[in-house]
C-alpha positions in Angstrom: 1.6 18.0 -8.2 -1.0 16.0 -6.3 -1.3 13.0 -9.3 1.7 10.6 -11.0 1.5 9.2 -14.9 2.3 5.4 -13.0 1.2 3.6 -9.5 3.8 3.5 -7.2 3.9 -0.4 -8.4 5.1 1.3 -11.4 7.8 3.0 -10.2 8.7 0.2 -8.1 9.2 -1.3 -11.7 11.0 1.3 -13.3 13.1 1.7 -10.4 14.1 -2.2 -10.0 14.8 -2.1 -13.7 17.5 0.5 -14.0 18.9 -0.8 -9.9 18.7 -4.7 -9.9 20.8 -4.7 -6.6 19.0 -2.3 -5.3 18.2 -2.2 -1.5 14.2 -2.0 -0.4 15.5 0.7 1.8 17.2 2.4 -1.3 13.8 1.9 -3.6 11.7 3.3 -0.7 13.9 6.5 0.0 14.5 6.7 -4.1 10.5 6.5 -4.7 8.9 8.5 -1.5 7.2 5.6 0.0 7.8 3.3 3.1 9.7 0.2 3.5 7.1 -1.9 4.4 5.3 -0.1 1.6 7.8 -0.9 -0.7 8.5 -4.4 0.1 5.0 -4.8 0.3 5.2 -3.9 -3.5 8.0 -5.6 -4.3 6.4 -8.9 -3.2 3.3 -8.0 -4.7 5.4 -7.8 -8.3 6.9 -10.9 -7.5 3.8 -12.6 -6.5 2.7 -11.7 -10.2 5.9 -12.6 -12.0 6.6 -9.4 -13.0 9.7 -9.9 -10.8 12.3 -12.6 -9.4 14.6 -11.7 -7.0 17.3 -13.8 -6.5 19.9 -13.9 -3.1 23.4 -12.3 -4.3 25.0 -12.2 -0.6 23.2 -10.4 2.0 21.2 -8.7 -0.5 18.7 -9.0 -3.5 19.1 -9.8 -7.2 16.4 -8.4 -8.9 15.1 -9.0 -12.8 12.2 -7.7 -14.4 11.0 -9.8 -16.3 10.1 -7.1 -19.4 8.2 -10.0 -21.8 5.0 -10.5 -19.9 2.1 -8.9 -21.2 0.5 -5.5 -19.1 -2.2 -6.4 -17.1 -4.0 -3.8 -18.6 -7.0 -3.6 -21.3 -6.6 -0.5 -22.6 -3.1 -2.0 -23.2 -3.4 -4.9 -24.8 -1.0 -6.1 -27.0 2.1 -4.3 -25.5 4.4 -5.6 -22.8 5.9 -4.6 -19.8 9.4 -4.1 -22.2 7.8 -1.9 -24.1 7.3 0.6 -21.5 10.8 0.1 -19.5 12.5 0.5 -22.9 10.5 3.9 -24.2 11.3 5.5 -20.8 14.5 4.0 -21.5 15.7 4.3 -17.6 18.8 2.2 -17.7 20.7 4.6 -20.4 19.3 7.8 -17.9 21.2 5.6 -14.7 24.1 5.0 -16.7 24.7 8.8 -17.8 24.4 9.8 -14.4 26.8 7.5 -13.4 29.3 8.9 -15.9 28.7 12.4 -14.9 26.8 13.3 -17.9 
């Protein structure tokens, strides 16, 4: 498949959503892009307050913040939550985490 359905700042998203501790490494192996790609991204989210991280340690904290509105006119109306919940990522993570 030479096309995605979302940007890589997308799955970056979803990705951060359903792994808040995640690593940059871990998001970067997990989506197929580079580090520096993916903190580039990560920052870039941030930047835009579609995401806070916050220091837990020697790692990242990370919450997206699913109430802001999409950046988007052809989606007007809708918010960032409304995608994260329809694709409804964090139940997926959590069944795979139970083995089922």
């Amino acid at each position: 498949m030479s096309w995605t359905l979302f940007s890589n700042h997308g799955h970056v998203l979803l990705y951060l959503d359903a792994h808040p501790d995640a690593t940059v490494r871990e998001v970067a192996l997990a989506i197929g892009i580079t580090e520096r790609t993916a903190n580039k991204i990560v920052s870039e989210l941030a930047e835009a307050d579609y995401v806070s991280r916050e220091r837990a340690g020697r790692r990242n904290h990370y919450t997206v913040h699913r109430g802001l509105p999409l950046d988007d006119p052809q989606l007007a109306g809708y918010e960032l939550g409304d995608v994260l919940s329809g694709l409804d990522v964090r139940r997926r993570r959590l069944a795979e985490e139970n083995g089922d």
